[in-house]
KEDRENVO-108337 format. One line per 8 residues: their letters; for each residue y, z negated, x negated of C-alpha. Coordinates in Angstrom, 3 decimals, always signed. Layout:
N
a = Y,Z,X; ...
***
This chain:
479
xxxxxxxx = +5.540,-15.933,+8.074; +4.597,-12.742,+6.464; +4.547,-10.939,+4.246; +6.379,-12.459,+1.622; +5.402,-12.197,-2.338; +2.797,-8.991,-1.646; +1.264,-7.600,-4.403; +1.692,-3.753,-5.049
xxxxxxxx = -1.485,-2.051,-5.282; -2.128,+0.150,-8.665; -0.267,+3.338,-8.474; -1.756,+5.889,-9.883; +1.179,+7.278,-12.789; +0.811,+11.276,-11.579; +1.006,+11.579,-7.683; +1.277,+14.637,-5.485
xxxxxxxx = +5.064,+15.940,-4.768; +6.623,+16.301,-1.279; +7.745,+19.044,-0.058; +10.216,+17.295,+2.054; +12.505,+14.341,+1.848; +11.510,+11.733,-0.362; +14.127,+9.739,+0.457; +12.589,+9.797,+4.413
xxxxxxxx = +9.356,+9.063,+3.099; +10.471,+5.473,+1.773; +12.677,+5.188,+4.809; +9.793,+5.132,+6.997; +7.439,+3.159,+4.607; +10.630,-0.083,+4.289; +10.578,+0.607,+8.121; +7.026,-0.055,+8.605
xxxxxxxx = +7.232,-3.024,+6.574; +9.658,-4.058,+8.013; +7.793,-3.729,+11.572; +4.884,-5.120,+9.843; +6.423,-8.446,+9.048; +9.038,-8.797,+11.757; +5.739,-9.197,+14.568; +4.254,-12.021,+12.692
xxxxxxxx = +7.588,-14.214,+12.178; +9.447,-13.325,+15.741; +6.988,-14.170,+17.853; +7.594,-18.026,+16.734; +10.318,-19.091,+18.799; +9.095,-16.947,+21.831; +6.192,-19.027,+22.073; +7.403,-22.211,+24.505
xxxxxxxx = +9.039,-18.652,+27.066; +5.449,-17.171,+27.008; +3.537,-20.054,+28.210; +5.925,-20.592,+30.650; +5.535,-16.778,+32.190; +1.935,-16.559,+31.357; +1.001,-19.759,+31.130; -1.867,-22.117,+29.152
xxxxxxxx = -1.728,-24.619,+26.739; -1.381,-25.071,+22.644; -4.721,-23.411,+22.060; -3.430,-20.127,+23.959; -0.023,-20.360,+22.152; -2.181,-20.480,+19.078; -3.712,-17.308,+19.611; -1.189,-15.301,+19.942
xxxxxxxx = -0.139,-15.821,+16.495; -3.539,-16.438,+15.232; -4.835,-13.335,+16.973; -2.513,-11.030,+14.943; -3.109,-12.826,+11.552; -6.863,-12.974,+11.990; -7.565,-8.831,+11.814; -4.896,-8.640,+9.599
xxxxxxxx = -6.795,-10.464,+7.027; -9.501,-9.616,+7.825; -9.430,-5.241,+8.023; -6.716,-5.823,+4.547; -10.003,-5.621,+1.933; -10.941,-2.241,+3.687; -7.771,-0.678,+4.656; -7.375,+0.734,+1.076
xxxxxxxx = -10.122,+2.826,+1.168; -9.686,+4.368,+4.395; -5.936,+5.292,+2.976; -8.467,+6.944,+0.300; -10.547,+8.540,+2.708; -7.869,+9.897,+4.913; -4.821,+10.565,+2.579; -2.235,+8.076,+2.650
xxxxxxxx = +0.318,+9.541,+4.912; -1.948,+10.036,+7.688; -3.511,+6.719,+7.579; +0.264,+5.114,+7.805; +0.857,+7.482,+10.713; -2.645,+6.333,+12.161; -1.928,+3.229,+11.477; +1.968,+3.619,+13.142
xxxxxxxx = +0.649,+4.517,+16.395; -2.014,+2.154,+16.777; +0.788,-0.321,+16.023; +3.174,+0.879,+18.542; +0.447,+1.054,+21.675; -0.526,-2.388,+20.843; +2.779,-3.301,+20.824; +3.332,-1.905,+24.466
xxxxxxxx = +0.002,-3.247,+25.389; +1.672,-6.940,+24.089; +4.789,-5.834,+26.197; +2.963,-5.554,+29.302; +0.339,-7.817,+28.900; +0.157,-8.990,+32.848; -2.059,-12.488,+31.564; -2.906,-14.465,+27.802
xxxxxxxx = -5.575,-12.589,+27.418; -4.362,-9.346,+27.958; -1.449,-10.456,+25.157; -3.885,-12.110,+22.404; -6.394,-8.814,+22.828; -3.255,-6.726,+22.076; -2.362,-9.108,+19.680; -5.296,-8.317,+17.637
xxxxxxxx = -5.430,-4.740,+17.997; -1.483,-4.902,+16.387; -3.313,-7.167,+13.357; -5.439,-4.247,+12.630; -3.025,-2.028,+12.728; -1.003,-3.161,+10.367; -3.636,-3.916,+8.093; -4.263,-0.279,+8.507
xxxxxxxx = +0.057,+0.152,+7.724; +0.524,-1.773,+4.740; -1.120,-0.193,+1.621; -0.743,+3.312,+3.051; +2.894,+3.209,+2.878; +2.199,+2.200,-0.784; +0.873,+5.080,-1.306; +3.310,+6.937,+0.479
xxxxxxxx = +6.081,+5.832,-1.681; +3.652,+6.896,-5.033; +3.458,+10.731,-3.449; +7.005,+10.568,-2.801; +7.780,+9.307,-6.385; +5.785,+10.254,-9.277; +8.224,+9.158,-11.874; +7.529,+4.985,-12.664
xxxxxxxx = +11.209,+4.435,-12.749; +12.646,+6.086,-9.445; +8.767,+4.528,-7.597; +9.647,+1.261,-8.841; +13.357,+1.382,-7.013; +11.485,+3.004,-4.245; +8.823,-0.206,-4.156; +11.910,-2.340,-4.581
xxxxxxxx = +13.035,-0.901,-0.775; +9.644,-1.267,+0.473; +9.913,-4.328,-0.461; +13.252,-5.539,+1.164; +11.609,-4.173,+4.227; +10.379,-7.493,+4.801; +12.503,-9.461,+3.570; +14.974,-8.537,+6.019
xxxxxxxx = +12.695,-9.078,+8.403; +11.624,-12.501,+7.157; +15.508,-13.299,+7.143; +16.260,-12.089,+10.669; +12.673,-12.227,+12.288; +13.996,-15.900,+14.390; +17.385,-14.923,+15.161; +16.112,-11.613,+16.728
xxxxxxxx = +13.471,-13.208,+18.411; +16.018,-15.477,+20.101; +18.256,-13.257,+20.839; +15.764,-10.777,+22.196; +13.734,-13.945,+24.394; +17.314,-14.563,+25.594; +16.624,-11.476,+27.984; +12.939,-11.628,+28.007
xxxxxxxx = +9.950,-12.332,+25.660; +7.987,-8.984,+26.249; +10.790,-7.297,+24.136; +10.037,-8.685,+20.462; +6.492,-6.668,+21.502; +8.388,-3.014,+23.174; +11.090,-2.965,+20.448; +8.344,-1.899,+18.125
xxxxxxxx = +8.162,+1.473,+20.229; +11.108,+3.112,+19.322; +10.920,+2.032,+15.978; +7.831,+3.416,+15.509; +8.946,+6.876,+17.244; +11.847,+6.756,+14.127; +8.949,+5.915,+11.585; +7.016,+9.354,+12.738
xxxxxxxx = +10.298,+11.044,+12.783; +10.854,+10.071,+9.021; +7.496,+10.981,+8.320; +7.883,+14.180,+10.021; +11.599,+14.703,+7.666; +9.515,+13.647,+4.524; +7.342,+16.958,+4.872; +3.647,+16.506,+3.378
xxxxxxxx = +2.586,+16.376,-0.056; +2.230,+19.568,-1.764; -1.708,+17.981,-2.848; -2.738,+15.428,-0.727; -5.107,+13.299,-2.906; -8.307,+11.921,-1.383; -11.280,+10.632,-2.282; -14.686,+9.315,-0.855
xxxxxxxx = -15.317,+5.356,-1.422; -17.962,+3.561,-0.323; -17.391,+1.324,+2.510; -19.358,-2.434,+2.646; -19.545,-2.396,+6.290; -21.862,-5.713,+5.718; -19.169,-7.383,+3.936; -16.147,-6.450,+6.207
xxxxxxxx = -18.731,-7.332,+9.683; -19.377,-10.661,+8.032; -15.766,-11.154,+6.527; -14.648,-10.629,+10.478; -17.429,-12.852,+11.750; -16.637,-15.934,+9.356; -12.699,-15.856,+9.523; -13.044,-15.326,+13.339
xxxxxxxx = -15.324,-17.635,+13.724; -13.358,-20.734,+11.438; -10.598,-20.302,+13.571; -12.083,-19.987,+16.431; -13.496,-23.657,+16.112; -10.826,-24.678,+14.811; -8.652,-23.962,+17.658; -11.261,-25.271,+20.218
xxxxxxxx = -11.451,-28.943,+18.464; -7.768,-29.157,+19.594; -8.546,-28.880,+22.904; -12.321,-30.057,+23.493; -12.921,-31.899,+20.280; -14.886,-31.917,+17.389; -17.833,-32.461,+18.676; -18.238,-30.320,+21.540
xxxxxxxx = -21.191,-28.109,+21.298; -19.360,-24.784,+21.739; -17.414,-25.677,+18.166; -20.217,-27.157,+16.315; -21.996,-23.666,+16.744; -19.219,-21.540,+16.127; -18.502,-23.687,+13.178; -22.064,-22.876,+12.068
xxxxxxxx = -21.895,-19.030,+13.045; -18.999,-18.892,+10.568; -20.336,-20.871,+7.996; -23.358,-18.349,+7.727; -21.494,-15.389,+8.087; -19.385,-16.895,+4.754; -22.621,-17.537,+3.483; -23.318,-13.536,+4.160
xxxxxxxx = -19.926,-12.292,+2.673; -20.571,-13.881,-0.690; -24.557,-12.696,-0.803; -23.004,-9.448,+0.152; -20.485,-9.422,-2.514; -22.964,-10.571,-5.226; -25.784,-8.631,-4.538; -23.893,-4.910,-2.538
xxxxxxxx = -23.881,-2.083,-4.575; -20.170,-1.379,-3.232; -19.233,-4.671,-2.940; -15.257,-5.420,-1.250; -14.279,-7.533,-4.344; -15.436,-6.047,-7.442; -17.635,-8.845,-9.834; -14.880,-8.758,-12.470
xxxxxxxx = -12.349,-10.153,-9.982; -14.797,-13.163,-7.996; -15.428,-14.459,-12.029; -11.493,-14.341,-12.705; -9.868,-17.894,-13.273; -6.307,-15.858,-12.239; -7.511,-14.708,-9.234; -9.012,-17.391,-8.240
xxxxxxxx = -5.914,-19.753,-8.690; -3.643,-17.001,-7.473; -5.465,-16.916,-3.796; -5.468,-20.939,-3.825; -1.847,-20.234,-4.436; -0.810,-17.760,-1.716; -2.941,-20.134,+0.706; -1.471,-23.060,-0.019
xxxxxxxx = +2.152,-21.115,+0.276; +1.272,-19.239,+3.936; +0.032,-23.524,+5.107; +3.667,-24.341,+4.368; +5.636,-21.379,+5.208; +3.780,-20.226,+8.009; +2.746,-23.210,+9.628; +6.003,-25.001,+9.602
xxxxxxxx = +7.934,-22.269,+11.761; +4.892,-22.727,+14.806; +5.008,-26.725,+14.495; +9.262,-26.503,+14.496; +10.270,-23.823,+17.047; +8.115,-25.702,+19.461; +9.364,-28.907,+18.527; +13.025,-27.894,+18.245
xxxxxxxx = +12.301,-25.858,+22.443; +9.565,-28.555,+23.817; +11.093,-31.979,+21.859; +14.406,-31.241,+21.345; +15.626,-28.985,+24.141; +17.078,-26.001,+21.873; +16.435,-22.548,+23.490; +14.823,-19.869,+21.922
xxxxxxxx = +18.036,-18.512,+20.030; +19.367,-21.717,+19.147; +16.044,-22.251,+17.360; +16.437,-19.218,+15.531; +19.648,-20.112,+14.360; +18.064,-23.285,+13.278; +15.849,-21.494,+10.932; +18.281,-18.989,+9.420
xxxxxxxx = +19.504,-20.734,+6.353; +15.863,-21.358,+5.435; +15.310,-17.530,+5.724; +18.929,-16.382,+3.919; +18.486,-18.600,+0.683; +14.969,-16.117,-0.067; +17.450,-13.167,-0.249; +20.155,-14.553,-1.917
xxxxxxxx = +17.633,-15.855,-5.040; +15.144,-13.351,-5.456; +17.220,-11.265,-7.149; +17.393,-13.962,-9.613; +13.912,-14.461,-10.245; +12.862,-12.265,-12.828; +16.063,-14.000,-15.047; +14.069,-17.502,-13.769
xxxxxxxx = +11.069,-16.050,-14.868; +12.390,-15.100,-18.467; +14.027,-18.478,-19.089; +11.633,-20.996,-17.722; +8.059,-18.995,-17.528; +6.201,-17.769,-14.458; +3.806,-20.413,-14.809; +6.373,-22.821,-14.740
xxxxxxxx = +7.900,-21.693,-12.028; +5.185,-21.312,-9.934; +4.252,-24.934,-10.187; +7.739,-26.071,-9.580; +8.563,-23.296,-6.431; +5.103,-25.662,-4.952; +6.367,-28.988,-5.775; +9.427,-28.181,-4.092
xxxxxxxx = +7.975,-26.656,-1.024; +6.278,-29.989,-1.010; +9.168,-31.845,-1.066; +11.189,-30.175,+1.581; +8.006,-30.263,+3.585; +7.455,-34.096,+3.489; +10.809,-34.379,+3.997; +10.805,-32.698,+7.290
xxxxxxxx = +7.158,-34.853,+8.180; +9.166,-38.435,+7.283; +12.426,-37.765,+9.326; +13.494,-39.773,+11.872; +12.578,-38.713,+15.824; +16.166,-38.674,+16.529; +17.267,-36.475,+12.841; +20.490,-34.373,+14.064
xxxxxxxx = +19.261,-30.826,+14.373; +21.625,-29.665,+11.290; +19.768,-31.694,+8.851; +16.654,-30.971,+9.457; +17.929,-27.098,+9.231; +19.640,-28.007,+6.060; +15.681,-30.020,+4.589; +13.635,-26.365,+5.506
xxxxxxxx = +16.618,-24.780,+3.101; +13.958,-26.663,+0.464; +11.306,-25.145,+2.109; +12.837,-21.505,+1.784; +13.878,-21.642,-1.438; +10.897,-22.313,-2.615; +9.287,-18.913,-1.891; +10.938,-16.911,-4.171
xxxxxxxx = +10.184,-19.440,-7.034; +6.437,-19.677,-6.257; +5.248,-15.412,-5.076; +7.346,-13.112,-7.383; +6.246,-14.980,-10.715; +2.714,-15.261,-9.342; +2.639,-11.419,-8.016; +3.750,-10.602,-11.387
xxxxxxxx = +1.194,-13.269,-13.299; -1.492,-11.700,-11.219; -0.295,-8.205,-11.959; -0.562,-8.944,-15.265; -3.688,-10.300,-15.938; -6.222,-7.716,-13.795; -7.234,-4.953,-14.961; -5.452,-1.665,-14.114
xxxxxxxx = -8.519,-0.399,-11.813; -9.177,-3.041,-9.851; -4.970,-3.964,-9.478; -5.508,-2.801,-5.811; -8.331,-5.009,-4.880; -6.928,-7.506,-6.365; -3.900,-7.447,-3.936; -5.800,-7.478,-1.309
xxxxxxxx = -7.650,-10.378,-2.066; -4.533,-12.227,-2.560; -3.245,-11.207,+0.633; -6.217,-11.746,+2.678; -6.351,-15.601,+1.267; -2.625,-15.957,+1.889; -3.218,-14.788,+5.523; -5.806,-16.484,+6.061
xxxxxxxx = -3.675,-19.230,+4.806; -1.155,-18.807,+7.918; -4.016,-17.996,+10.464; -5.687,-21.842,+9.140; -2.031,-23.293,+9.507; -1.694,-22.432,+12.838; -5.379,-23.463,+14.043; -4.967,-26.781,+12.446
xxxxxxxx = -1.620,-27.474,+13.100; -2.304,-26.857,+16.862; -4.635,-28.675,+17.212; -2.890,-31.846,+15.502; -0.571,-31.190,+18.171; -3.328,-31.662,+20.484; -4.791,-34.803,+19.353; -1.845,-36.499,+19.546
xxxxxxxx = -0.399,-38.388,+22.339; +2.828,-38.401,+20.944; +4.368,-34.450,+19.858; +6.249,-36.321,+16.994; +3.142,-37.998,+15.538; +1.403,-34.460,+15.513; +4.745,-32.783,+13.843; +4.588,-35.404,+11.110
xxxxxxxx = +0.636,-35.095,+10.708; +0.918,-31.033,+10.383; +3.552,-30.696,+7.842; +2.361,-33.552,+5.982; -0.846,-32.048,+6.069; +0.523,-28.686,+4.358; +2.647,-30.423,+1.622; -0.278,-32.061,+0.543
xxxxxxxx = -2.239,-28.235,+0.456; +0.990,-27.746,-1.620; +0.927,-30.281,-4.128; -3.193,-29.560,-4.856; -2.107,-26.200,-5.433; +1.127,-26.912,-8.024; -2.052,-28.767,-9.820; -4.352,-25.383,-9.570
xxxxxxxx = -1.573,-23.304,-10.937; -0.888,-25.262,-14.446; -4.047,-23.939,-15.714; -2.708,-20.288,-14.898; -2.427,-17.775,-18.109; +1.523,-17.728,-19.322; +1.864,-14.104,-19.668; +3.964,-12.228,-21.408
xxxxxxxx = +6.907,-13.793,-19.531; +9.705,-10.751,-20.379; +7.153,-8.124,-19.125; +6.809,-10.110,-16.536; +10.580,-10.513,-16.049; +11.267,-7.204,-16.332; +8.542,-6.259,-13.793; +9.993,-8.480,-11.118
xxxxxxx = +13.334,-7.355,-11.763; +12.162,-3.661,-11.264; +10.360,-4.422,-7.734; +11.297,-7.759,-6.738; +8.779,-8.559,-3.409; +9.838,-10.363,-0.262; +10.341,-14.350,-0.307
***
């Protein structure tokens, strides 16, 4: 599922004025959130209607989603600086229409490999989206109050989407699957028109940063790679030749991202940030959160279509209370964070997502489908307890400078996270000669990621928990 708990980059406390609407300009950055997010949860419950008008088998389905996640994570470490290079609000409205013509191409795709090559052209462009229309919202508002309301918006964005991402998709797969893909056009057409209303900043601010083209080829090669073999065990096994070398390929290009990052001169993640115990924990974190909340909607809407015989909007409905109860407690969380400590609640938000997720692995074949929709209820309500406190821990334990990187690292490991989820999952699914046995393997598989991580996260700093608080309150991200 995406985005949910995203760290803000570090915005910079004087940015340029607009001469137009500022109000337009966080319109259109929400929106592209919003657009952002709503492509990597929607597609879910399309899934079983796509292989039956395009055809192949688990490892295609797995594409589709992986395909997207994959360049997402993997162009997120570089996108920053090319919002640097470029200026922010023409790197979002890059970034927009590369977005919207993959989107089409998705729409249109006439065969699976047409749709996952579109796929990952829409990855990359939303990598490209996301911390532009950061810095969109810090031109618009150069006062920290009014920009942290305005990040606030952003940041709702995808929450709504994350709420209503499986009940659109339903409804919208009720007429035909290619439109979760071309609904993105016209949204994107209002995006440029609200960037066009917002006017351009009276300074654009740019600046020339070195790229590490050896660390994003490699980062690309290994993350492409993992997943790639991963996928291919599902359907071929472990040991087939073609995965055992891929396997290899990406364990040397690995080998080359962190050689890259120790010894670059520009290296993607600044030294400061590889030795940091925080970070560190706080990527386990987000991975172990995107196994659980992104895997679980791929192994369930195919379960609840291909097992249970729910169509694709009934399946969305089946997810909604599991996406509602993140809106209804976030708002909540900074109080949370106050009275029990972000640390705290961290490790409990991951305890519970392992609960409800083992709970959903030990149910009965024949579980009425209400139950199991009111068990993932656990499952959602467990992501506003585990990635607004740890946003905020993070937040508050990097240095000011390197805040930005160090939301993109997080990211990256929490989609990398979902991409993982999905590859493994699938092939579970495979292996098995029985779908139920592979459903119970998968999720009990990620409450286990869960529970290693709730173990991680008690040796995270406590922070000074009504800063923290107070933070959250003031820009409260997605769940």
């Amino acid at each position: 599922m995406e985005p949910e708990g995203l760290i803000t980059p570090n915005l910079p406390s004087v940015a340029a004025a607009s001469q137009g609407s500022p109000i337009a300009a966080v319109a259109a950055a929400a929106l592209g959130m919003f657009a952002v997010t709503l492509d990597a949860v929607v597609v879910n419950v399309a899934l079983p209607s796509i292989r039956q008008d395009l055809g192949g088998g688990i490892a295609g389905l797995q594409w589709i989603v992986d395909g997207y996640t994959l360049t997402f994570a993997a162009f997120l470490l570089s996108a920053g600086s090319l919002s640097d290079r470029l200026g922010s609000r023409r790197s979002f409205g890059i970034g927009v229409a590369l977005f919207v013509v993959a989107s089409v191409g998705c729409g249109l795709a006439p065969n699976l490999v047409a749709l996952i090559v579109a796929r990952l052209a829409q990855g990359a462009a939303a990598a490209v989206m996301m911390p532009s229309s950061m810095a969109v919202i810090a031109q618009a508002f150069p006062e920290p109050a009014r920009r942290a309301r305005s990040v606030a918006a952003w940041a709702m964005g995808g929450a709504v989407a994350s709420s209503s991402g499986p009940v659109i998709g339903g409804l919208l797969t009720l007429a035909s699957w290619r439109l979760i893909f071309l609904i993105n056009l016209p949204v994107g057409l209002l995006i440029v028109f609200l960037l066009i209303c917002a006017g351009r900043p009276t300074a654009t601010q740019r600046r020339k940063v070195p790229f590490d083209w050896v660390g994003q080829v490699t980062a690309i090669l290994a993350m492409g790679s993992i997943i790639y073999a991963t996928i291919e065990a599902g359907s071929v096994g472990i040991q087939a030749p073609q995965v055992l070398a891929t396997l290899a390929v990406g364990v040397a290009a690995f080998g080359g991202f962190v050689l890259a990052q120790a010894r670059g001169r520009h290296p993607m993640i600044p030294h400061e940030l590889v030795h940091s115990r925080t970070v560190s924990i706080a990527s386990a974190v987000g991975f172990a959160f995107m196994v659980g909340f992104y895997g679980l909607p791929f192994v369930m809407s195919l379960y609840l279509q291909e097992g249970r015989g729910l169509t694709a909007l009934e399946t969305g409905l089946v997810f909604l209370p599991m996406m509602i109860i993140g809106l209804i407690v976030t708002p909540f969380t900074a109080w949370l964070i106050e009275r029990i400590g972000a640390r705290r609640l961290v490790t409990t938000g991951l305890i519970v997502m392992a609960t409800g997720l083992a709970s959903v692995a030990l149910a009965p074949a024949q579980t009425p489908v209400w139950v199991l929709s009111t068990i993932m209820v656990v499952v959602g309500l467990s992501g506003p307890l585990i990635m607004p406190p740890m946003t905020s821990l993070l937040l508050g334990n990097v240095a000011g400078h390197v805040s930005g990187t160090a939301s993109g690292v997080f990211n990256t490991s929490r989609q990398i996270g979902g991409g993982l989820a999905v590859a493994v999952f699938g092939a579970l699914l495979a292996e098995r000669s029985e779908f139920n046995s592979g459903v119970a393997a998968s999720l009990s598989t990620a409450a286990a990621v869960a529970l290693i991580a709730a173990t991680a996260s008690r040796f995270l700093p406590t922070g000074n928990e009504s800063a923290i608080g107070r933070h959250t309150q003031a820009a409260a991200p997605p769940s």
